[in-house]
N, C-alpha and C positions, 0 to 999 in steps of 0.2 A: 502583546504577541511578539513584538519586538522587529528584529530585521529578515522575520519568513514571511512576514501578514501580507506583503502585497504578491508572494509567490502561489501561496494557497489558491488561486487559481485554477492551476489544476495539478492534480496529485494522485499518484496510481497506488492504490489501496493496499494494505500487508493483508498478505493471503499465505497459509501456513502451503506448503511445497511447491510453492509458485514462485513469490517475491523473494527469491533468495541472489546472492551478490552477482552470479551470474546473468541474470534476467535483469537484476538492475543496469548493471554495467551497457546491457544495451539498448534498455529503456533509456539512459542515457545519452546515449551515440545520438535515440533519433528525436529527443527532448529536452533541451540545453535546458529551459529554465522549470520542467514539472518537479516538484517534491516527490523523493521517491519514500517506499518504509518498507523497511526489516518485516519480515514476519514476525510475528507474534514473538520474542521471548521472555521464555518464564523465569519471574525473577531470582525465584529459588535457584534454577538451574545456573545464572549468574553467578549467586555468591557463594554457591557451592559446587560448581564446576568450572569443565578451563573457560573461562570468559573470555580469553581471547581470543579464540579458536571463535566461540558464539558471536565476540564482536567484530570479528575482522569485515575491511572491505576495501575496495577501490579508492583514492580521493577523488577519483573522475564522478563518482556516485555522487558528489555533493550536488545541492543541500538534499542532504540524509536525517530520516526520523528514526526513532528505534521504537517500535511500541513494547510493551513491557505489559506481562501478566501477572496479576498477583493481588492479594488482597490484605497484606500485615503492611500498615501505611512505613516503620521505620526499615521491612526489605523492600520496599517499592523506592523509596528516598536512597538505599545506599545501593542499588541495583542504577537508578539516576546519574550516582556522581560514576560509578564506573563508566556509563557511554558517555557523560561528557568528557570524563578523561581521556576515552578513547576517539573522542572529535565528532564525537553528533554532533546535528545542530536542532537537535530538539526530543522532547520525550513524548510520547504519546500514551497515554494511557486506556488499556485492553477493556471498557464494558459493553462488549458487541456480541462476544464468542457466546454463540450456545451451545458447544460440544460437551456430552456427558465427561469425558476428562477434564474441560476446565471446567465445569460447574461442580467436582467433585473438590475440585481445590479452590472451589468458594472463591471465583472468578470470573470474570466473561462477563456476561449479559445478565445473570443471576445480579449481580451488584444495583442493578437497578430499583432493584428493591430495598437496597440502602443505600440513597442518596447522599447521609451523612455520612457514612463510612467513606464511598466516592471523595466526598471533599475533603475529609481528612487525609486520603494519600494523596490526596492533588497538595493540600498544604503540605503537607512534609516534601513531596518532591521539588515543589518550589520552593521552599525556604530551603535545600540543600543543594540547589547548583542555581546557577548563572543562564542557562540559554532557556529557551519558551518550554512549557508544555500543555497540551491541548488533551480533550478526552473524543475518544471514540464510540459509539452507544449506538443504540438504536431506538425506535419511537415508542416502545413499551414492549413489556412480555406478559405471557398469561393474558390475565384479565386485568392486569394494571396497563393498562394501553390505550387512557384517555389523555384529550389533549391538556387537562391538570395533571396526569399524572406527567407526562413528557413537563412541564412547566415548572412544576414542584421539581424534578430533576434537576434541569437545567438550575433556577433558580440559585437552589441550593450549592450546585457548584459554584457558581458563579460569587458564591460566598465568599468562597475558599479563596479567588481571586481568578478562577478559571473564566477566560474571554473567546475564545474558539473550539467552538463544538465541530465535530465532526458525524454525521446522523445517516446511518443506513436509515432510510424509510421504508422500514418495513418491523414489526413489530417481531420480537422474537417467542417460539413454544418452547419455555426448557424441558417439556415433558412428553412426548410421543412424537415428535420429529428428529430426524437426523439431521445436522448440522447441515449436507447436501438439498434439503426438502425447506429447511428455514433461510436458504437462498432464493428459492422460488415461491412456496405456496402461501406463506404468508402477501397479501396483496402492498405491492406500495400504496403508500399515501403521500405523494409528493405536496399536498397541498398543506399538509401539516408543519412540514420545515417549512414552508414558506411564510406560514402564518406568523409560526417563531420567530423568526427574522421579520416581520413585518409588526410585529408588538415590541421586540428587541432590536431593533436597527445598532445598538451601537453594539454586538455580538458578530462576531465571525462567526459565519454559519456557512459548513462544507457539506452540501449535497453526497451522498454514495447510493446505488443501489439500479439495476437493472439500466444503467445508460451506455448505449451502445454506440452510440454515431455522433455524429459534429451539430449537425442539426438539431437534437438533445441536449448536446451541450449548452449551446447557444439560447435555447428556452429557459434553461436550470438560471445561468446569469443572469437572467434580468430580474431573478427573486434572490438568488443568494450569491453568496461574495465568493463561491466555488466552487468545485465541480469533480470529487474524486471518482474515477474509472474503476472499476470492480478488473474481473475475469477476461473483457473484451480486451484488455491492453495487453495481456496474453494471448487472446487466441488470434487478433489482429495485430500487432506492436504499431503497425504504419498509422492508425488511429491517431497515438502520441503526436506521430513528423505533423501529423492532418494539421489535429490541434494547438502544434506547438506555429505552426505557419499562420491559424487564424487569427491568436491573440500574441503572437509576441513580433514574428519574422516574417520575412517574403519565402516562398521557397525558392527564391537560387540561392540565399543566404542557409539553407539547411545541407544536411549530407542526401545526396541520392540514395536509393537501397542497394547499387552498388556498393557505394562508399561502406555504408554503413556496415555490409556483409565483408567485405576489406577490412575494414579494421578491429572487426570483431573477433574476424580468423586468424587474427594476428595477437588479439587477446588468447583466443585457444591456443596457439603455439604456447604460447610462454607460461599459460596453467598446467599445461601436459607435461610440460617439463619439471613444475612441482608433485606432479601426483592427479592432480584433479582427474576426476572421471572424465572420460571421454561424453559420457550419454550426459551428464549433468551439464555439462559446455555447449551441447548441440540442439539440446533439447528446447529454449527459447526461441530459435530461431524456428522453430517448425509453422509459427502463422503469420512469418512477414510476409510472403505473399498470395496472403487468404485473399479468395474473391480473384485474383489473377487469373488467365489462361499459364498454366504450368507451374500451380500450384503445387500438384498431385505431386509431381517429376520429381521438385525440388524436397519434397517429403518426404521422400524414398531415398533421392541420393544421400540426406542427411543419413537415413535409418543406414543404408548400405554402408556410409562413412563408419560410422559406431559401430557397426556387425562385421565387418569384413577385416579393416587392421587401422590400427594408429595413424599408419602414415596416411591414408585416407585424409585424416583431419588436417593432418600437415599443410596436403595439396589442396585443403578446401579455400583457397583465393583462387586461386588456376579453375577448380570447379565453377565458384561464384563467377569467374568471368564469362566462363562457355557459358551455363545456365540463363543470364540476362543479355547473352549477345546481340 
């Protein structure tokens, strides 16, 4: 696993129109050491579109994963050496997705159903670069969703030389669910990742799926080596500060949610002046102070920021101060 295995931890999950560079950047601010990841992309789109454009990001985002979709093991491997060239520090590879677009391009969560193919691009992307990569999956689809079948999975990869799974627990429907519905109604089964890690102890085994709070957290550890955050690190970001204060820091050593809306605003100035959308820049911040008295306000000012003019955004430190006074 190399130099991320004691980071894994905690790690806020690639979620396709969520985990984009911006939301990183200030998942960053209020989580010095979580792992963050790229959304999903597709390997194709890599080596046949601007990949730089697809790869770009902050270096304040480090350590950064990319996860990578795709299922021809030799464009998964040269899809690989482009993010390492571009300074990943790690690959992750995509068999979670159940959305009919990626299962049409014989990807995602479909792959579960070939375990062998799984290792074959896990070997080609490890034998063509230098830094770790891990796979992402989940505990079974269809009717293959016994715990041989999750074993025979894992297994197998593990062939390949794959050491750190990453496991929504919850089994995915490629067939009569929306992508939004195999979030929810498939039930967890957290006692299954743990079994896993409890037959495999020397596997990296990262928890994902329906964990909402610190307290969660804190249960997920004492069975597995970590703890990735889905949706809630979007709709709450402060989560992150919570979590990052329980296992690593005190919080007077973090940023306040001051600070943290300071220097964020400060990252907006300087994207505005490239082009970046105003709504794309503002729009993370909309649940840092979820659960607060004046939450609401601060939702509005943002929305009023983005609808009204530019310099709105300019003056959003000046705002940020009055707002928390």
């Amino acid at each position: 696993m190399g130099r991320l295995k004691t980071l894994h931890k905690i790690s806020v999950a690639p979620m396709m129109d969520y985990t984009d560079r911006h939301a990183r950047y200030l998942f960053r601010l209020l989580s010095p050491h979580s792992i963050l990841y790229t959304e999903m992309i597709n390997a194709k789109a890599l080596l046949f579109g601007n990949h730089e454009d697809l790869l770009r990001y902050s270096d304040e985002e480090h350590p950064l994963v990319i996860q990578l979709g795709g299922s021809d093991p030799a464009e998964m491997a040269n899809a690989a050496k482009l993010a390492e060239a571009a300074g990943y520090d790690e690959i992750n590879v995509n068999v979670g997705c159940p959305s009919d677009r990626v299962q049409s391009g014989a990807f995602g969560a479909c792959l579960m159903a070939t375990p062998e193919l799984v290792a074959e691009i896990f070997s080609a992307i490890q034998s063509s670069v230098d830094i770790p990569a891990t796979i992402k999956h989940r505990i079974g689809i269809d009717d293959q969703d016994s715990f041989a079948d999750l074993e025979n999975f894992v297994l197998t990869a593990v062939e390949s030389g794959c050491s750190t799974f990453i496991i929504h627990a919850r089994k995915a429907w490629l067939k009569g669910l929306s992508p939004k519905k195999n979030r929810d109604i498939p039930p967890l089964d957290y006692e299954r990742v743990y079994r896993l890690k409890q037959d495999y102890p020397e596997l990296n085994i990262i928890i994902n799926g329906g964990i909402k709070t610190v307290e969660q957290v804190r249960v997920h550890l004492q069975h597995t080596d970590g703890v990735m955050i889905g949706r809630e690190a979007y709709n709450q970001p402060w989560l992150l500060s919570e979590l990052e204060c329980l296992l690593y820091q005190g919080r007077s050593e973090l940023l306040s949610r001051s600070d943290v809306q300071k220097k964020y605003a400060s990252y907006i100035q300087t994207e505005l002046q490239t082009g970046t959308s105003a709504h794309a820049l503002v729009r993370p911040l909309s649940g840092l102070f979820h659960g607060m008295a004046g939450a609401r306000q601060w939702r509005r000012m943002l929305s009023d920021s983005v609808q009204n003019s530019a310099k709105n955004i300019y003056d959003l430190p000046e705002q940020v101060a009055e707002f928390i006074r």
